[in-house]
N, C-alpha and C positions, 0 to 999 in steps of 0.2 A: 303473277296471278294470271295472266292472258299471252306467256311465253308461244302457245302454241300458234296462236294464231298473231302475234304482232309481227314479227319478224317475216312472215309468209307474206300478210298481206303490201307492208312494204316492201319487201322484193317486188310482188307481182305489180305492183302500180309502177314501180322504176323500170321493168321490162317492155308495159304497154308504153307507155312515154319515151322510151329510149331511141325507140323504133324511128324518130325523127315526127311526119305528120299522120297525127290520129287519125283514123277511120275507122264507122260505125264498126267496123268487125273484127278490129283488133281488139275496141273497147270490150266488145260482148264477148269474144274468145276470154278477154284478161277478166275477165267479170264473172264467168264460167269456172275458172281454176279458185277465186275467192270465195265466191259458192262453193266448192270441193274443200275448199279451209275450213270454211265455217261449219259444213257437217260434221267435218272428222274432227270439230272440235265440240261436237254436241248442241250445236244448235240444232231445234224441232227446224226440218227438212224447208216446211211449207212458210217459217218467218225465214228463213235464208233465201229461198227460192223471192219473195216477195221483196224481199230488202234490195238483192242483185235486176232486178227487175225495176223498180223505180231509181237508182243508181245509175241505169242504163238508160233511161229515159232521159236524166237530167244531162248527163255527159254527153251522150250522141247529141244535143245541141249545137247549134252554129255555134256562139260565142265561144265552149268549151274547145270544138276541134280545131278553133282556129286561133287560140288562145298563144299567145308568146310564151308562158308558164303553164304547159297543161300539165307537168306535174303537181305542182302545189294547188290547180286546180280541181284536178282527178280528187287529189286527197282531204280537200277540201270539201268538197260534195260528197263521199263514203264518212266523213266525219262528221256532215249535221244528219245524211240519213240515220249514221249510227244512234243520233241521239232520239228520233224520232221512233226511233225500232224499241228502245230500252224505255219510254215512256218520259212523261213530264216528272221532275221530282213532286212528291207530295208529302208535307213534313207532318212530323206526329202530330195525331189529334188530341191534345191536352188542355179541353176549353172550360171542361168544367170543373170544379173542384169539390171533392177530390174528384181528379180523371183514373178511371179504371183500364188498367193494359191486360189481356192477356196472353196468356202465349202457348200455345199449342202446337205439336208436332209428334215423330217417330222418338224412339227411343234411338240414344246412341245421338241424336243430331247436335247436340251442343248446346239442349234449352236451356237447362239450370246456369249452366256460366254465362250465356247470353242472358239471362236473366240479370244476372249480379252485373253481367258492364253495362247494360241500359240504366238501370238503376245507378250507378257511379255517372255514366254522362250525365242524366237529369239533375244527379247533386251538384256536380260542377256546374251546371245551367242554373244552378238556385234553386232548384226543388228541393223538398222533403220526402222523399219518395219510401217506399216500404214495402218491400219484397214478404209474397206467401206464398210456400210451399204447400200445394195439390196435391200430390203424387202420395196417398196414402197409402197404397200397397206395397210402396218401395223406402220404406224406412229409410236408409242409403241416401237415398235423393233429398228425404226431409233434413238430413244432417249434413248432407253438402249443398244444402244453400245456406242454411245457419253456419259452420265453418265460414265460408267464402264471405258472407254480410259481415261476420265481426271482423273477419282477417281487411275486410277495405271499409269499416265504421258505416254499413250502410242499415238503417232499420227495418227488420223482418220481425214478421209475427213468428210465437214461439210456442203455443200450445198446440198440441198435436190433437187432433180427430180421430176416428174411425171411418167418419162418411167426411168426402171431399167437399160437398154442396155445404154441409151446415159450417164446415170450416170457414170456408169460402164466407158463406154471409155474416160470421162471429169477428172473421177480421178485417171485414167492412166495416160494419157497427164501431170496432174499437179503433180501426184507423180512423175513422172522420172526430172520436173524441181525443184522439193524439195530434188530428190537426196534419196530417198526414195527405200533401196534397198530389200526391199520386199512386195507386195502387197498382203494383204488378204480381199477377197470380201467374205462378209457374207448375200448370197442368202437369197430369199424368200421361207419359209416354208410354206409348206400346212398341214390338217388336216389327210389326204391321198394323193396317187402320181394323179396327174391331168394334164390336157393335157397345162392347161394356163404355170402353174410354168415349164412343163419339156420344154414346148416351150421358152417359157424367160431365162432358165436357157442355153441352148443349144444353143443363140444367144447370150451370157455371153462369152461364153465359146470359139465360134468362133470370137470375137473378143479382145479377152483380152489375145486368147493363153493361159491358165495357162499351168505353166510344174505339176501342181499338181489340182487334182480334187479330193477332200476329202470329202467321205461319213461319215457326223454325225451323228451315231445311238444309241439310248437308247441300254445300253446291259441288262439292268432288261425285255426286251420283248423277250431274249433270241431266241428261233429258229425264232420267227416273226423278228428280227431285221437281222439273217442271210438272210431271204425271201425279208426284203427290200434292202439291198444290192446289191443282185442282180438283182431286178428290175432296180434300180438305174441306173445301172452298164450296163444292155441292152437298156436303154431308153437314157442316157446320154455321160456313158463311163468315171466311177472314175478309180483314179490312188492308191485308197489307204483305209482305214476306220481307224476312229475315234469314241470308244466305250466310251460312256458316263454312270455316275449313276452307276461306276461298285464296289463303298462304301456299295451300298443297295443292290446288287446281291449277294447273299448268294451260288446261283449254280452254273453261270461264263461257261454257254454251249457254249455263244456265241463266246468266244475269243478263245474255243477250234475248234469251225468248220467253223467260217467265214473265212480262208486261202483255206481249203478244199471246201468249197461249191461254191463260189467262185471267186476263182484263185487271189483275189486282198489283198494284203499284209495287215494286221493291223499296222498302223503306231502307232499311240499310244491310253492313255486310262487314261478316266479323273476318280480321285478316288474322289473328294468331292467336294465341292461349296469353295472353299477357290481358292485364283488365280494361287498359284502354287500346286496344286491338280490336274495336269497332269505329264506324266512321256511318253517319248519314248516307245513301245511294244519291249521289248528285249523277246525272246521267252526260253534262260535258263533260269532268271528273272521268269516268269508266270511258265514255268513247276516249279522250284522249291517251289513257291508258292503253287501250286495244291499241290503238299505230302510235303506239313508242312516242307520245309528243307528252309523256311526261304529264305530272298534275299538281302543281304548282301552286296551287290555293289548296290543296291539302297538307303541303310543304309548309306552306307559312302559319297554317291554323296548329299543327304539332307542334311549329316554332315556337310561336306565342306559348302555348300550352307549355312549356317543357324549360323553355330559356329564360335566365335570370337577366332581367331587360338592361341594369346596371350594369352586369358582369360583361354584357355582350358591347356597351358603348364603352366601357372603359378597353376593351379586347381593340375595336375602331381607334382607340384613341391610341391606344400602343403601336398599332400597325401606323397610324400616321406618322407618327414621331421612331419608327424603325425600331421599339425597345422588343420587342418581340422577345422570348429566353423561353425553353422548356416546359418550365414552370404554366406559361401561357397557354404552352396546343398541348398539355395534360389536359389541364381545365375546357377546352375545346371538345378534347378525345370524349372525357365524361358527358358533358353536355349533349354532344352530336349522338351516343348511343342511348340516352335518353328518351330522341326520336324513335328509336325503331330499330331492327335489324338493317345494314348494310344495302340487302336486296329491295325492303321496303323502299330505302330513301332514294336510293336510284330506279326505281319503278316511278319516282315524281319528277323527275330531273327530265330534261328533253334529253332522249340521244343517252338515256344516263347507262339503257344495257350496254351499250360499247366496252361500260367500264369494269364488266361484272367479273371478268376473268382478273383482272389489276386491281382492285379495290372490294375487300371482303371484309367478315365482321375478324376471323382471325390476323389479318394483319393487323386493323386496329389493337386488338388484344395485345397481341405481341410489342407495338409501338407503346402501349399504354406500361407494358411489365419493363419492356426498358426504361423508359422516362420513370417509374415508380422504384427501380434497383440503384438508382442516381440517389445522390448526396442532395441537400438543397443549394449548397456551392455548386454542386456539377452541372444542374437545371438550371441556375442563374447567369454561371459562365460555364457554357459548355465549351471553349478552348481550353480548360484546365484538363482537358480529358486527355489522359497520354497512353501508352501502350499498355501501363499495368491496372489503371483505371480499369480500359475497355474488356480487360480479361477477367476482373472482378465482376464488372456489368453485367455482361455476356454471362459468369456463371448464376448470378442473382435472380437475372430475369430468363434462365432457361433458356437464351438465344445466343451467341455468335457473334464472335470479333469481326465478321463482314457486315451482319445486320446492323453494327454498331457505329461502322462504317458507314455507312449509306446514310443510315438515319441522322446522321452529324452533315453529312455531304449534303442533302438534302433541306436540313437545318440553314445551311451557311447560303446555298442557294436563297433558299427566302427570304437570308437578312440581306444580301446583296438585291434582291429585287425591292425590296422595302426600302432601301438607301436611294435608289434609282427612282423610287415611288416621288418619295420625300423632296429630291430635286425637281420634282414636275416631270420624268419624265414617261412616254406612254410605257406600261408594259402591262404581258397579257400575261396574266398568275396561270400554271398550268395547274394539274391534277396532279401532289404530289402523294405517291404513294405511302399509307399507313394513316398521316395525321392533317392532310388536308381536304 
């Protein structure tokens, strides 16, 4: 998500530090080329210019330049300003009941789906939530959020209108008698902001009440997705933004200066087309993200979400006792892609891009079609596996009496490190390629 700018800005902090002892002018030179990151990574010019400026303040300090660790210090101080820059979190406002959401933006920006995975988190959080299709001039759009609600059990209103506003107030009226304690109205998109949509939307808006008005913006259009914002924001009056497509944003300017430009919190930010491919804007979370320290409390909240809490202590309990077989890091494989794509979960790990050229979603695949072209004998004692086996394997699973090789080699490593575990004694599990 922020490939552009992490890797840059940690290089340039390891160059100013390397130099042996800091001085104000190395600091501000090394300050200057981060500044030139963060543009060409689409942040609005005048919050980079400001961020690198109070950065400089704090560093050129005594304590900092005289510091034994001015690395971890430098990047310590760029990573609370960061968070200071991206705003306080401020979570949904759902105090009344029913609480009204709506959601407005361009067309193309990813509303109607961000629609349906908001509405699936609130279920999961214990709502009753009920998704209404706006968008009366685009038939299209009225049947693909009904599609999408039944495909994930979420309840949408289903009578169609001609005029958006009387819709709007019809499946107010019959949500609050369904007991429907959150409304999310999924507005009409235009091509660009036009005077019909901000008129229909602004008589949405005066009669529905939302305590929430949530701008949908593509964040791959970067500074243009800050610019509509705040168009938005003067024309309407949102309570919040909603950064979409931020899987395909490589430079991620926008979620650093849409707080600053402004003034309207990022509530949260969809990372890919899968239904829970949204997550809350926690702004520790995204700084750490920006310098590659990984986010770790998003790791463990997908955990929880995703993994079978028995499956995973009896998994503990095999590794203690060395029984470890195939059969086990199968059940692992499925589990682990559960979480996310590959590049997700090492975007949470510290240090985890190191690993992005060694560990991808098609190895796993691959380690998954071997282990799956195996016998239940073969996964249980994988020594039974001999020359004519592996050339059966290999044709089954589409892959090669060397991949078959490795992945056995790799196998026997882990049980010899689990035996060694078992004895008490220390060792460090590496990153074994495909299934750990």
């Amino acid at each position: 998500m922020f490939g552009q700018i992490t890797g840059s800005i940690r290089k340039i902090i390891r160059n100013i530090t390397k130099k042996g002892i800091l001085t104000p002018e190395i600091v501000h030179d090394g300050l200057q080329e981060i500044k030139k990151v963060l543009i060409e990574a689409d942040v609005n010019i005048d919050v980079a210019e400001r961020f690198v400026q109070d950065v400089e303040k704090i560093a050129t300090g005594e304590k900092v330049l005289k510091s034994f660790a001015p690395q971890e210090m430098l990047l310590k101080i760029v990573y609370e300003e960061l968070i200071k820059i991206i705003g306080n979190p401020e979570p949904l406002k759902i105090s009344r009941t029913p609480s009204v959401i709506m959601l407005v933006g361009l067309q193309g920006s990813g509303k109607t789906t961000t629609c349906v995975k908001l509405g699936n988190l609130l279920k999961k959080k214990g709502k009753n939530p009920i998704l209404v299709p706006c968008d009366v001039k685009r038939p299209a759009a009225f049947e693909q959020l009904k599609d999408l609600a039944i495909r994930y059990e979420i309840p949408y209103y289903s009578t169609f209108m001609n005029d958006a506003v009387k819709l709007a107030k019809s499946a107010l009226t019959q949500s609050i008698l369904k007991r429907n304690d959150v409304i999310i109205f999924d507005t009409a998109g235009r091509l660009h902001i036009d005077d019909e949509m901000i008129k229909e939307a602004q008589e949405i808006k005066e009669n529905t009440k939302p305590e929430e008005v949530l701008l949908v913006v593509d964040g791959m259009t970067g500074q243009d997705a800050v610019n509509i914002a705040r168009e938005f924001d003067r024309k309407i009056g949102i309570t919040g933004i909603i950064l979409t497509k931020m899987d395909g944003d490589e430079r991620g300017g926008a979620v650093i200066s849409v707080r600053q430009v402004t003034g309207k919190p990022l509530k949260f930010i969809c990372t890919g087309e899968k239904i829970d491919d949204i997550e809350e804007a926690n702004p520790e979370s995204i700084a750490s993200r920006i310098l590659g320290m990984g986010d770790l409390r998003e790791l463990q909240e997908r955990a929880k979400e995703v993994l079978d809490a028995e499956k995973q202590k009896e998994f503990q309990e095999k590794l203690k006792r060395a029984e470890l077989n195939l059969e086990d890091f199968l059940e692992q494989i499925k589990s682990f892609k559960k979480m996310g794509s590959m590049d997700k979960i090492l975007e949470m790990i510290p240090g985890g891009e190191k690993f992005r050229d060694m560990l991808d979603d098609r190895a796993l695949i691959r380690t998954e079609a071997i282990i799956n072209s195996m016998t239940k004998e073969e996964r249980r004692n994988p020594s039974i596996i001999d020359g004519s086996r592996k050339r059966r394997i290999a044709k089954g699973s589409g892959t090669s009496v060397q991949e078959i090789n490795r992945l056995l080699k790799e196998y026997e490593m882990v049980v010899q490190l689990m035996k060694q575990m078992k004895k008490g004694k220390g060792v460090n599990l590496p990153f074994f390629k495909g299934f750990l």
